[in-house]
N, C-alpha and C positions, 0 to 999 in steps of 0.2 A: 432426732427422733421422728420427726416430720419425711427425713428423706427416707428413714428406713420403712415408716408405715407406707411410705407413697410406693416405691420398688415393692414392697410383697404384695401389694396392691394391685398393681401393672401386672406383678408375675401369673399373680393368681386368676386373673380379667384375661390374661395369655392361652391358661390353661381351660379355662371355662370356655374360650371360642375355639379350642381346637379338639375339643372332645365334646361340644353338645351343639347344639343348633344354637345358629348364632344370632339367628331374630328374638328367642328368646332369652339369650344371655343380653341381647342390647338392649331389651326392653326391661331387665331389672335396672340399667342406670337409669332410669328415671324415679326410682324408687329415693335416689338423693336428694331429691328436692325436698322432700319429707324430712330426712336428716338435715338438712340445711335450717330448715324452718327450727325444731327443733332443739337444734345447737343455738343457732341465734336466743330464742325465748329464755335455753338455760344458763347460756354461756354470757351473750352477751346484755340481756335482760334487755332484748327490743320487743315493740309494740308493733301488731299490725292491724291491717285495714280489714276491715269486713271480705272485699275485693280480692287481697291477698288469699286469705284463707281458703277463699272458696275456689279460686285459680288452683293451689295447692289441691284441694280436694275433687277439683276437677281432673288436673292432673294426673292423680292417685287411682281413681276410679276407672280411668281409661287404660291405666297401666294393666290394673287387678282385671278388666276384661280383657284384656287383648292376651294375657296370659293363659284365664281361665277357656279362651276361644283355643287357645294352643296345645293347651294340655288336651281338654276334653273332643270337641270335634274337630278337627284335625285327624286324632287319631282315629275313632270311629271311620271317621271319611277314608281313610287311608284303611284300614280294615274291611271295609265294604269293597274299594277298589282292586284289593288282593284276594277279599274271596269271590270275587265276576271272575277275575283271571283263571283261578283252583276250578269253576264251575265250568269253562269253556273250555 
Protein backbone atom coordinates (compact mmCIF):
# COMPACT_ATOMS: atom_id res chain seq x y z
CA UNK A 1 0.00 0.00 0.00
CA UNK A 2 2.81 2.26 0.92
CA UNK A 3 4.53 1.54 -2.72
CA UNK A 4 1.42 2.37 -4.49
CA UNK A 5 0.66 5.75 -2.51
CA UNK A 6 4.45 6.57 -2.95
CA UNK A 7 4.39 5.81 -7.15
CA UNK A 8 1.02 8.11 -7.54
CA UNK A 9 2.78 10.41 -5.44
CA UNK A 10 6.01 10.73 -7.58
CA UNK A 11 3.65 10.60 -10.71
CA UNK A 12 1.69 13.25 -9.62
CA UNK A 13 5.02 15.71 -8.09
CA UNK A 14 5.85 14.69 -12.14
CA UNK A 15 3.04 16.17 -13.57
CA UNK A 16 2.85 19.25 -11.16
CA UNK A 17 6.61 20.29 -12.50
CA UNK A 18 5.88 19.81 -15.93
CA UNK A 19 2.85 21.94 -16.25
CA UNK A 20 3.30 24.78 -13.67
CA UNK A 21 6.22 26.58 -12.22
CA UNK A 22 8.32 24.80 -10.55
CA UNK A 23 9.59 27.10 -7.74
CA UNK A 24 6.26 26.95 -6.61
CA UNK A 25 5.40 23.39 -6.81
CA UNK A 26 8.94 22.80 -4.75
CA UNK A 27 7.91 24.99 -2.24
CA UNK A 28 4.57 23.17 -1.42
CA UNK A 29 6.96 20.28 -0.20
CA UNK A 30 7.64 21.96 2.57
CA UNK A 31 4.18 22.06 3.55
CA UNK A 32 5.17 18.18 4.91
CA UNK A 33 6.75 19.07 7.63
CA UNK A 34 3.31 19.99 9.00
CA UNK A 35 2.08 16.52 8.05
CA UNK A 36 4.92 15.00 9.71
CA UNK A 37 4.34 16.68 12.95
CA UNK A 38 0.90 15.79 12.79
CA UNK A 39 1.06 12.30 11.90
CA UNK A 40 3.47 11.88 14.70
CA UNK A 41 1.00 13.62 17.51
CA UNK A 42 -1.83 11.33 16.07
CA UNK A 43 -0.32 8.24 14.99
CA UNK A 44 2.41 7.81 16.98
CA UNK A 45 1.35 9.91 20.30
CA UNK A 46 4.75 11.89 20.58
CA UNK A 47 5.35 14.90 22.59
CA UNK A 48 7.18 17.97 21.60
CA UNK A 49 9.42 20.81 22.65
CA UNK A 50 8.33 24.29 22.66
CA UNK A 51 11.55 24.72 20.16
CA UNK A 52 10.03 22.16 17.85
CA UNK A 53 6.83 23.69 17.40
CA UNK A 54 7.72 27.01 16.71
CA UNK A 55 10.70 25.75 14.02
CA UNK A 56 7.55 23.99 12.38
CA UNK A 57 5.59 27.19 12.55
CA UNK A 58 8.54 29.00 11.40
CA UNK A 59 8.75 26.79 8.73
CA UNK A 60 5.08 27.15 7.76
CA UNK A 61 4.94 30.73 7.64
CA UNK A 62 7.94 31.20 5.25
CA UNK A 63 6.41 28.74 2.99
CA UNK A 64 2.68 30.56 3.24
CA UNK A 65 4.94 33.94 2.21
CA UNK A 66 7.04 32.84 -0.22
CA UNK A 67 3.78 31.45 -2.06
CA UNK A 68 1.65 34.41 -1.34
CA UNK A 69 4.96 36.71 -2.90
CA UNK A 70 4.37 34.15 -5.92
CA UNK A 71 0.92 34.21 -6.68
CA UNK A 72 0.39 37.96 -5.81
CA UNK A 73 3.37 40.12 -7.01
CA UNK A 74 4.98 38.40 -9.24
CA UNK A 75 2.23 38.63 -11.26
CA UNK A 76 1.51 42.22 -11.06
CA UNK A 77 5.22 42.82 -11.61
CA UNK A 78 5.11 40.80 -14.61
CA UNK A 79 1.88 42.66 -15.86
CA UNK A 80 3.48 46.13 -15.41
CA UNK A 81 6.44 44.77 -17.36
CA UNK A 82 4.14 43.69 -20.32
CA UNK A 83 2.17 46.61 -20.40
CA UNK A 84 5.75 49.21 -20.74
CA UNK A 85 6.47 46.75 -23.68
CA UNK A 86 2.24 47.34 -25.20
CA UNK A 87 3.11 51.31 -24.40
CA UNK A 88 6.50 51.57 -26.34
Amino acid sequence: MGGVTNCLAMLIMIYSTQHCRSPSVALLGYIGVLYSFFADFLVFDESFTTLQIVGAFVILASNISAILYKMFLEDKETQTAESTLNIN
